[in-house]
Structure formats: C-alpha cells, structure tokens
N, CA, C and O atoms as CSV, one atom per row, in Angstrom:
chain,resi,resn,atom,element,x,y,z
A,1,UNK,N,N,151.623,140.151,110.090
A,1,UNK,CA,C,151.816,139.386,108.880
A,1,UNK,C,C,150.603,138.480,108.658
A,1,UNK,O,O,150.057,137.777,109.508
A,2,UNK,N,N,150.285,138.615,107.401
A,2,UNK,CA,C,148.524,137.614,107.297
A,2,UNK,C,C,148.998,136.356,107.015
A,2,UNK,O,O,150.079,136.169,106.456
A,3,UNK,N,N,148.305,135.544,107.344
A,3,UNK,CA,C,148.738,134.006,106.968
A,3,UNK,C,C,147.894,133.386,105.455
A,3,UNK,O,O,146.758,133.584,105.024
A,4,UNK,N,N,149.058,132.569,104.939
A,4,UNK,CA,C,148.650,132.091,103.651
A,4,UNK,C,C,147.407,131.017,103.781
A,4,UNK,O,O,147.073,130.234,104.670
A,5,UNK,N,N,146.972,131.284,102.713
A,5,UNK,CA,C,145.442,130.565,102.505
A,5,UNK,C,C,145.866,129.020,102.209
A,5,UNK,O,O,147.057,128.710,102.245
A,6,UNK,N,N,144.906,128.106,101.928
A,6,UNK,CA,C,145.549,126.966,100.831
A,6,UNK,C,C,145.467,127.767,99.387
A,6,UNK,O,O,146.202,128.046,98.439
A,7,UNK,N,N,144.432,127.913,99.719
A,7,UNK,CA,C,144.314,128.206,97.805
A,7,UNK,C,C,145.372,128.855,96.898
A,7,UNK,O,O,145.658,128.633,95.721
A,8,UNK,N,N,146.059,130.062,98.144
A,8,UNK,CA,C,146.870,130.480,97.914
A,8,UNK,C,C,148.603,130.066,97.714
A,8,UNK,O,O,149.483,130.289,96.883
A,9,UNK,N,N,148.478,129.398,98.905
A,9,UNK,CA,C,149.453,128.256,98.778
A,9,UNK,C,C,149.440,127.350,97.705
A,9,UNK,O,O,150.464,127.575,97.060
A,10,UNK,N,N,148.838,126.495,97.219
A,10,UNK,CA,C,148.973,125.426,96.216
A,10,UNK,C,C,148.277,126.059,95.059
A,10,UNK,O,O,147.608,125.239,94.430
A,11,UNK,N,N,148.233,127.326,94.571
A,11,UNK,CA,C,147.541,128.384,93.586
A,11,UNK,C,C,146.869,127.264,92.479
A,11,UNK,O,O,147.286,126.902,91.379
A,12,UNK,N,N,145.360,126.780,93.431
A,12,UNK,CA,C,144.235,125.729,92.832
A,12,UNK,C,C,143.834,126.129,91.959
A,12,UNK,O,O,143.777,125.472,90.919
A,13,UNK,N,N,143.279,127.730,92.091
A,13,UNK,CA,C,142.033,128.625,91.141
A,13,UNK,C,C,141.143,128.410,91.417
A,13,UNK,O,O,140.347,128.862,90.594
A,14,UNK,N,N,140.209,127.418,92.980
A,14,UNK,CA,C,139.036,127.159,93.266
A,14,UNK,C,C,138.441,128.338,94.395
A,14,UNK,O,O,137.347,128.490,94.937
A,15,UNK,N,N,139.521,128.953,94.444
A,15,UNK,CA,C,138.557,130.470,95.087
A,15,UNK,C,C,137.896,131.498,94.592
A,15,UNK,O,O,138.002,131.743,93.390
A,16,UNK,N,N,137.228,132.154,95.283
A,16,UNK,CA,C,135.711,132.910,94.316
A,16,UNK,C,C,136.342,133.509,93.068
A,16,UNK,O,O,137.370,134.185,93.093
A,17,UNK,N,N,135.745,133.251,92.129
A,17,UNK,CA,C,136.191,133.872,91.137
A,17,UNK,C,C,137.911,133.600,90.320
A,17,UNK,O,O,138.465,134.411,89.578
A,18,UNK,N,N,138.392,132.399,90.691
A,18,UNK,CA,C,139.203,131.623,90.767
A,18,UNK,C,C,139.027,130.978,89.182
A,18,UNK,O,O,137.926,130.607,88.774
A,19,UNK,N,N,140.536,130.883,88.179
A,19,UNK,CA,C,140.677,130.155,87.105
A,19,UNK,C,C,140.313,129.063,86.768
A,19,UNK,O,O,140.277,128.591,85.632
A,20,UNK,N,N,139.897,128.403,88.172
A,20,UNK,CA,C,139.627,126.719,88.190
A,20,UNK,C,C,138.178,126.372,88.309
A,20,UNK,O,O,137.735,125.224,88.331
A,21,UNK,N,N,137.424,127.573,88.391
A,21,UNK,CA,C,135.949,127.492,89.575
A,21,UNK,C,C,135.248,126.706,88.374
A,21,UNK,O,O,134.689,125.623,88.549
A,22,UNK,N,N,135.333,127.387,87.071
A,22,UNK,CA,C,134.320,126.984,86.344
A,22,UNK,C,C,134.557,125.087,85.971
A,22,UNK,O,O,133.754,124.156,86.038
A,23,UNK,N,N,135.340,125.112,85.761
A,23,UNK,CA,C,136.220,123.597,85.692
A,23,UNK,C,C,135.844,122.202,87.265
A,23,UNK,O,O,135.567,121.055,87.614
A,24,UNK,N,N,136.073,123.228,87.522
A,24,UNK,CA,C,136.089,122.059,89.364
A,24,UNK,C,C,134.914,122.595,90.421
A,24,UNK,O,O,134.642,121.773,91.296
A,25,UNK,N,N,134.293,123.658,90.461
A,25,UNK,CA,C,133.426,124.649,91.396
A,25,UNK,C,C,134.227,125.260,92.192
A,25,UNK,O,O,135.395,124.881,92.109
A,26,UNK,N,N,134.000,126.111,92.970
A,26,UNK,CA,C,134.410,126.664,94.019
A,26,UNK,C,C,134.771,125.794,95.407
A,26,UNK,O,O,134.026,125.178,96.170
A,27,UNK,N,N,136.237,126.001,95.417
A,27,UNK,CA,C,135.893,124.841,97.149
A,27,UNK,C,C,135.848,125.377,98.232
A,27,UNK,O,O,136.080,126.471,98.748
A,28,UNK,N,N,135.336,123.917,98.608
A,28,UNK,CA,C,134.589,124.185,100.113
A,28,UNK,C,C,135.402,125.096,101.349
A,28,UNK,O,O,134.938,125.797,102.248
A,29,UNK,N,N,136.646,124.800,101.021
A,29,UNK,CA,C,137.532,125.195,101.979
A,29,UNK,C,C,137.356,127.315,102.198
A,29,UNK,O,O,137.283,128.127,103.120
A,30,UNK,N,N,137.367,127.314,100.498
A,30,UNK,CA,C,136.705,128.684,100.659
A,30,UNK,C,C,135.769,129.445,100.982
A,30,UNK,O,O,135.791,130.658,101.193
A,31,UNK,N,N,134.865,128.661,101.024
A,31,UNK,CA,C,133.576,129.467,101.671
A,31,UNK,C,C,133.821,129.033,102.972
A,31,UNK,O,O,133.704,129.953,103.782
A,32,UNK,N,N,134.114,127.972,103.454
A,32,UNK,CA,C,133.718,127.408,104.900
A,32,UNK,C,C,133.828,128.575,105.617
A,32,UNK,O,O,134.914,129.155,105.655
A,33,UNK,N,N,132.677,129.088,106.302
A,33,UNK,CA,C,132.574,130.527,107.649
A,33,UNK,C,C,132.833,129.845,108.565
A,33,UNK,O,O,133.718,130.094,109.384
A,34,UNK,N,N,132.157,128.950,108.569
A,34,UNK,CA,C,132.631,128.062,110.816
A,34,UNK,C,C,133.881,127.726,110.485
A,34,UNK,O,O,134.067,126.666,111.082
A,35,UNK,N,N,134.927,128.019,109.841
A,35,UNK,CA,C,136.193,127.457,110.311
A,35,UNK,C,C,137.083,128.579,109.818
A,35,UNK,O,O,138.201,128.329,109.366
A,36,UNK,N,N,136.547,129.966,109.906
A,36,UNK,CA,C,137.073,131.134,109.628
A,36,UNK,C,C,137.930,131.516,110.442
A,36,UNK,O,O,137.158,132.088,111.212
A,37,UNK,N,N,139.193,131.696,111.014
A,37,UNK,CA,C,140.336,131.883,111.641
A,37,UNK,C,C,141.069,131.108,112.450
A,37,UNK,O,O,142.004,131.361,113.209
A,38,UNK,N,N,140.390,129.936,112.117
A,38,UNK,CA,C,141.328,128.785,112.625
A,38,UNK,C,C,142.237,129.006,111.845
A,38,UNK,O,O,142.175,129.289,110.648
A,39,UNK,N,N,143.525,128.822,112.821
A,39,UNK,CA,C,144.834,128.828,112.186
A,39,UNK,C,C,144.950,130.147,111.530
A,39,UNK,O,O,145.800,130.099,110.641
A,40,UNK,N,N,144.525,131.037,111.624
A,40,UNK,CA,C,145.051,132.120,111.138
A,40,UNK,C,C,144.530,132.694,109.871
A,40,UNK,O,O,144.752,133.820,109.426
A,41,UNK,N,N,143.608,131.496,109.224
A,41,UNK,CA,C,142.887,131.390,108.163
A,41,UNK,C,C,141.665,132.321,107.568
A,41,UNK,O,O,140.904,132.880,108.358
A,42,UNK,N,N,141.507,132.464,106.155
A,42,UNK,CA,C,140.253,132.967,106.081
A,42,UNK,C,C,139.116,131.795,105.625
A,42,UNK,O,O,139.305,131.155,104.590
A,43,UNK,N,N,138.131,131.600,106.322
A,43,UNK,CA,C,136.629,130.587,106.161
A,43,UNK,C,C,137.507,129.088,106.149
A,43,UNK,O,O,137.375,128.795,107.338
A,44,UNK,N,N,138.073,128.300,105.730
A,44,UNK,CA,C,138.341,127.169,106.218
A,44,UNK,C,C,139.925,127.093,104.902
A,44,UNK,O,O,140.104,126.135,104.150
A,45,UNK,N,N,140.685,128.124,104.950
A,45,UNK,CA,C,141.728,128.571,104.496
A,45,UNK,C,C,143.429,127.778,105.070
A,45,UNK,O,O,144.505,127.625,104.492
A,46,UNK,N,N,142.973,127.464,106.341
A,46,UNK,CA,C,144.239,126.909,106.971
A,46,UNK,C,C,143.789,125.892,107.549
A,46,UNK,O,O,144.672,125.425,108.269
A,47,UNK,N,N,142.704,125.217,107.605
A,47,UNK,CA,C,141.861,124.284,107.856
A,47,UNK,C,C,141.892,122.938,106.652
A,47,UNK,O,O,141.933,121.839,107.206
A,48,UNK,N,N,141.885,122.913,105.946
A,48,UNK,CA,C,141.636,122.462,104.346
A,48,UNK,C,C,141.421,120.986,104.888
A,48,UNK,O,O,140.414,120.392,104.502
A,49,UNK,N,N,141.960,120.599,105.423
A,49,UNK,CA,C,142.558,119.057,105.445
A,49,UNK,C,C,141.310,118.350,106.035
A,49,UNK,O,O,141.055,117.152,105.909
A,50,UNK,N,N,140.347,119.553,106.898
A,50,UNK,CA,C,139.233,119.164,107.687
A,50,UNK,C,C,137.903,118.979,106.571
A,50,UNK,O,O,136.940,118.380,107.050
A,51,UNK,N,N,137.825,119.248,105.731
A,51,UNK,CA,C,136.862,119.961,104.712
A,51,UNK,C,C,136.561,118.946,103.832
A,51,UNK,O,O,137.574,118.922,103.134
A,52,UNK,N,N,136.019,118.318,103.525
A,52,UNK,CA,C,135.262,117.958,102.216
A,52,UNK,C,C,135.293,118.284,101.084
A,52,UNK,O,O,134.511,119.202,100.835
A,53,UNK,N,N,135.961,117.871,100.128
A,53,UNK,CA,C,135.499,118.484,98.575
A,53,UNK,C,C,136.886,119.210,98.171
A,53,UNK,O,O,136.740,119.827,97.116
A,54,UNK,N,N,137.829,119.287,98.557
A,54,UNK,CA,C,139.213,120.157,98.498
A,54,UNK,C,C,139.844,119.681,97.218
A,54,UNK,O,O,139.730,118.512,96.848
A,55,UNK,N,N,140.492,120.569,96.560
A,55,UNK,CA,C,141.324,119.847,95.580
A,55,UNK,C,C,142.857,120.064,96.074
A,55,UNK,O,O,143.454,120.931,96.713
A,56,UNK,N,N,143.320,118.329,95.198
A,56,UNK,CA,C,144.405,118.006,95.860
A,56,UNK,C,C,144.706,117.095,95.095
A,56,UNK,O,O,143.999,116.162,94.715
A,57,UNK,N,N,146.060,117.402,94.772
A,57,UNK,CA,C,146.699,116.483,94.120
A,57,UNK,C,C,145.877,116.096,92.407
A,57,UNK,O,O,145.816,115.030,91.795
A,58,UNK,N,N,145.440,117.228,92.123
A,58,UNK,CA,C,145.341,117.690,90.876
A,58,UNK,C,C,143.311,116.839,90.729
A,58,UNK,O,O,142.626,116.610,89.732
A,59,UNK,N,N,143.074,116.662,91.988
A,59,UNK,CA,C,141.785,115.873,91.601
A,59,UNK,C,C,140.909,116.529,92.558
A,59,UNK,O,O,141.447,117.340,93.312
A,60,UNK,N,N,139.037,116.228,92.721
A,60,UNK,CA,C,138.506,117.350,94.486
A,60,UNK,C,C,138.896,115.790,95.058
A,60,UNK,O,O,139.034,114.768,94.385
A,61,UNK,N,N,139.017,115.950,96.431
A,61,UNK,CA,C,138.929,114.903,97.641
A,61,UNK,C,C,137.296,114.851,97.861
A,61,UNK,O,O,136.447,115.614,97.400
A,62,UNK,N,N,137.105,113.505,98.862
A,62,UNK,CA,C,135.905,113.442,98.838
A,62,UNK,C,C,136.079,113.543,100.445
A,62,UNK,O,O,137.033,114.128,100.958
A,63,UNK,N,N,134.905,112.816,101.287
A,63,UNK,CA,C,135.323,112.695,103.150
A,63,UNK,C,C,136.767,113.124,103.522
A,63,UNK,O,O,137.705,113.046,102.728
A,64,UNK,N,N,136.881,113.628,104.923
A,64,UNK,CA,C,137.914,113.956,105.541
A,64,UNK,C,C,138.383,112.532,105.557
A,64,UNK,O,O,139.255,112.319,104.716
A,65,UNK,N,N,137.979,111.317,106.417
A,65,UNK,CA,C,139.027,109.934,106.142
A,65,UNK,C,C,139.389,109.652,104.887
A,65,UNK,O,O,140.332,108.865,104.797
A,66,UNK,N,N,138.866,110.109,103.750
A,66,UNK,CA,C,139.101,108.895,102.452
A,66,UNK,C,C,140.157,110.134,102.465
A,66,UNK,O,O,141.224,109.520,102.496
A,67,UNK,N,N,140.563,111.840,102.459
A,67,UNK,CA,C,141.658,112.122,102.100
A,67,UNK,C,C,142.676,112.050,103.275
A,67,UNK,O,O,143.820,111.841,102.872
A,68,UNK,N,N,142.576,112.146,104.374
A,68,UNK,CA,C,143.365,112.275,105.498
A,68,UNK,C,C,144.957,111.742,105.282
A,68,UNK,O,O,145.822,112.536,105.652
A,69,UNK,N,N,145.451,110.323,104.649
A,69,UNK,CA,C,146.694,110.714,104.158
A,69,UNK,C,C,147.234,111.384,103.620
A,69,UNK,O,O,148.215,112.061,103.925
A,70,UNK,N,N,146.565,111.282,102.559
A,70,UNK,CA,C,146.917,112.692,101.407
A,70,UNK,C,C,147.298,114.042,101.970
A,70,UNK,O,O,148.247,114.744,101.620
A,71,UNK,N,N,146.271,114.318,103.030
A,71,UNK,CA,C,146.331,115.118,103.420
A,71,UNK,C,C,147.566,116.028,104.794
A,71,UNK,O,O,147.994,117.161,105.015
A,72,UNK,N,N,147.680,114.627,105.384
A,72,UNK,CA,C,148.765,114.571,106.558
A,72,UNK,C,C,150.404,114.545,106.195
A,72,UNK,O,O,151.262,114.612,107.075
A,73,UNK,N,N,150.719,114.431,104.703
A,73,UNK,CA,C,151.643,114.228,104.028
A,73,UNK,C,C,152.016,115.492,103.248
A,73,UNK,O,O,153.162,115.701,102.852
A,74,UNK,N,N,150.780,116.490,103.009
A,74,UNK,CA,C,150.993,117.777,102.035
A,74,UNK,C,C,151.656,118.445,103.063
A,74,UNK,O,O,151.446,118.323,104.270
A,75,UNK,N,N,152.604,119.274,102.415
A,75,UNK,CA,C,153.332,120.343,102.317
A,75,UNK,C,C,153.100,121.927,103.284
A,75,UNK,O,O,153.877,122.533,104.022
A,76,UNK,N,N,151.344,122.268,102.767
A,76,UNK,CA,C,150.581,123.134,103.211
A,76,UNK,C,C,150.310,122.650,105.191
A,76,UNK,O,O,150.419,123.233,106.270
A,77,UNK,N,N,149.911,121.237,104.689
A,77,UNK,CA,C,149.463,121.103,106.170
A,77,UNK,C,C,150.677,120.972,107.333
A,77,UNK,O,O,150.580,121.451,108.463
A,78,UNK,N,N,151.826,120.234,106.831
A,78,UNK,CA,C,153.216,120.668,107.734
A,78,UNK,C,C,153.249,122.259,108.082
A,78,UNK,O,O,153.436,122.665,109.229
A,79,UNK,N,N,153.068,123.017,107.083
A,79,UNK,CA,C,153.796,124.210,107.229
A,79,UNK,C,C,152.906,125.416,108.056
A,79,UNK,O,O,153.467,126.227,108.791
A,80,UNK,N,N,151.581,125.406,107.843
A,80,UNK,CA,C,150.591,125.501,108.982
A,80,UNK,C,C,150.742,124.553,110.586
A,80,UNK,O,O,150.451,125.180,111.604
A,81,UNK,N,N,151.040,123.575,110.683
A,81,UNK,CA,C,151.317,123.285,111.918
A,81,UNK,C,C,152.849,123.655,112.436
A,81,UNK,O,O,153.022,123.920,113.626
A,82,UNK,N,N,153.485,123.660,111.897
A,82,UNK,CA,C,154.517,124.790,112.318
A,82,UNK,C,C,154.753,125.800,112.674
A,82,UNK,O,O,155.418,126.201,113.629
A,83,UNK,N,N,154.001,126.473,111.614
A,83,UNK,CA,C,153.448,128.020,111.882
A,83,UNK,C,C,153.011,128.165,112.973
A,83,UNK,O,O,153.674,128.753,113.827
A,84,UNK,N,N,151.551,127.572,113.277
A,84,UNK,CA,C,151.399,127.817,114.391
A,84,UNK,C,C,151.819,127.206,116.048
A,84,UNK,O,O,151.844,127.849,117.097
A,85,UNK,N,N,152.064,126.027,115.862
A,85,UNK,CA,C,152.870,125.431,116.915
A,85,UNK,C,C,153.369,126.978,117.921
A,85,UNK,O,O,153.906,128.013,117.528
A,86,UNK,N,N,152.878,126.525,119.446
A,86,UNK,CA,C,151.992,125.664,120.020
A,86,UNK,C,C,150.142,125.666,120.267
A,86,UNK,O,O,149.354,124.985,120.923
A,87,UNK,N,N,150.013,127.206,119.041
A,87,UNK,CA,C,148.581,127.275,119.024
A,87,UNK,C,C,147.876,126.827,118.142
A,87,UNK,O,O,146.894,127.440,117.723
A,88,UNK,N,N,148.273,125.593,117.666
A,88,UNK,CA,C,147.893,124.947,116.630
A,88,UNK,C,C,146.730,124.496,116.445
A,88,UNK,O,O,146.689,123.456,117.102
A,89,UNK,N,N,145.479,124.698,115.800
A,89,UNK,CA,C,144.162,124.105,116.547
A,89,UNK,C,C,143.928,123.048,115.313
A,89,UNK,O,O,144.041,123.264,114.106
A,90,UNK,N,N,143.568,121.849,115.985
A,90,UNK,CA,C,144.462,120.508,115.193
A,90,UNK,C,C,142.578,120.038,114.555
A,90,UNK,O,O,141.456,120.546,114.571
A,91,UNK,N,N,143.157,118.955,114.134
A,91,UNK,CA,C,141.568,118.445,113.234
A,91,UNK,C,C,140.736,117.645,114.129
A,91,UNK,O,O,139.771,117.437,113.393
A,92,UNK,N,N,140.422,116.942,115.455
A,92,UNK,CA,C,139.801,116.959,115.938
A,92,UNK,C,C,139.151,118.494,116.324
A,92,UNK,O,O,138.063,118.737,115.802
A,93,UNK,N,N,139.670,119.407,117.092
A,93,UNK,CA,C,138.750,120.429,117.003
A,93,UNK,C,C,138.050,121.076,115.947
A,93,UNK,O,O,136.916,121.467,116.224
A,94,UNK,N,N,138.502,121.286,114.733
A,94,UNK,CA,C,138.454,121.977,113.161
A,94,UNK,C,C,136.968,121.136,113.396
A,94,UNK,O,O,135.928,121.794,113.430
A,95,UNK,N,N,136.933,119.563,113.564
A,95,UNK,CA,C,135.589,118.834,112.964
A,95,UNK,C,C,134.488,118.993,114.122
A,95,UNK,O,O,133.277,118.822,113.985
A,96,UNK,N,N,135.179,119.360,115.308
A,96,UNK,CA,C,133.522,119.819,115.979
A,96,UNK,C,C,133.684,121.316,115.965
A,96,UNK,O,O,133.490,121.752,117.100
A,97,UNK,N,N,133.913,122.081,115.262
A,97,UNK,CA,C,133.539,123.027,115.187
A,97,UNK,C,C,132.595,123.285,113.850
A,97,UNK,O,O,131.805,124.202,113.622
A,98,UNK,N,N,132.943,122.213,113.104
A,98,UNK,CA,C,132.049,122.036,111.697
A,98,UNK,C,C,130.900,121.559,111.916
A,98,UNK,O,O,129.906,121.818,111.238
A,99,UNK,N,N,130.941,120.763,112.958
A,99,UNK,CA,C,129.531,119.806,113.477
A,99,UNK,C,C,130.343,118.359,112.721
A,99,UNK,O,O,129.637,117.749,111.918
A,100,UNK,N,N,131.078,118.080,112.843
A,100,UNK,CA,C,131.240,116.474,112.465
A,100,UNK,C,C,131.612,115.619,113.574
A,100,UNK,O,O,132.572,115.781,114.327
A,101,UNK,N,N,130.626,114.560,113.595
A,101,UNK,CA,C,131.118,113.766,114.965
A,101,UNK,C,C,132.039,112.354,114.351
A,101,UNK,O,O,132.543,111.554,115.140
C-alpha cells in the first residue's frame, strides 16, 4: 500500500504541475530529494512539517520554528506518526538529514 503524500492529503495544488503552482510556486516539500522516503514519502512528502516554504493553513509557512505549531497540531502530521509508529523517523532526524543544525 503507497503512503499518502501531503499534497495529496490536504489537495494544496503545489505539486509539479499542480492547480496552485502558478498562484503560490511549487513547494518545497515536493521537490525535497534528501527527504525522499522518509516516512514512506515521496521527496519530502511525509516530511512536510520539516521543510520550509509549505502551504498551510491556506497561506506558504516560512522556517520550520515559526511553523512548528501549526504544524504539530495538523491532521496530516498526527496521521503519519501513527502510521508509522514505531518507525517513525521524527523531525530532529528529517533536519539533519536536510543539513539543518
């Protein structure tokens, strides 16, 4: 069974070629390659919360701290740590695997 994307989950339109791209750009979460199967994900797909630039809550986020509530409270990110529970690979790892110290 493949696991749901965000984009797919909260149907943004910021993936390639996505209803929203021209409006908002493409997000980051979608291209991200270094965070390509974390969580089950495609490029930073089940990751989101780690990422920069995500849209959420109808606006993009900026830094991982300035969204991190926002983020710890969505829907997507419960249901991915569930999912994977107990191989959950949590956001300290997600950010050194991005290179963020």
């Amino acid at each position: 069974m493949s696991k749901v994307n965000c984009w797919e989950a909260k149907q943004c339109g910021r993936q390639p070629q996505g209803a929203k791209v021209q409006e908002f750009g493409v997000c980051p979460a979608s291209q991200e390659q270094r965070a390509n199967g974390i969580n089950g994900g495609v490029n930073g797909g089940r990751a989101c919360w780690a990422i920069a630039g995500t849209f959420c809550g109808g606006k993009v986020q900026g830094a991982f701290a300035a969204k991190l509530d926002n983020c710890m409270s969505c829907a997507f990110y419960t249901s991915v740590v569930s999912e994977q529970w107990p191989d959950y690979h949590g956001t300290v790892e997600i950010l050194a695997r991005l290179g963020v110290k």
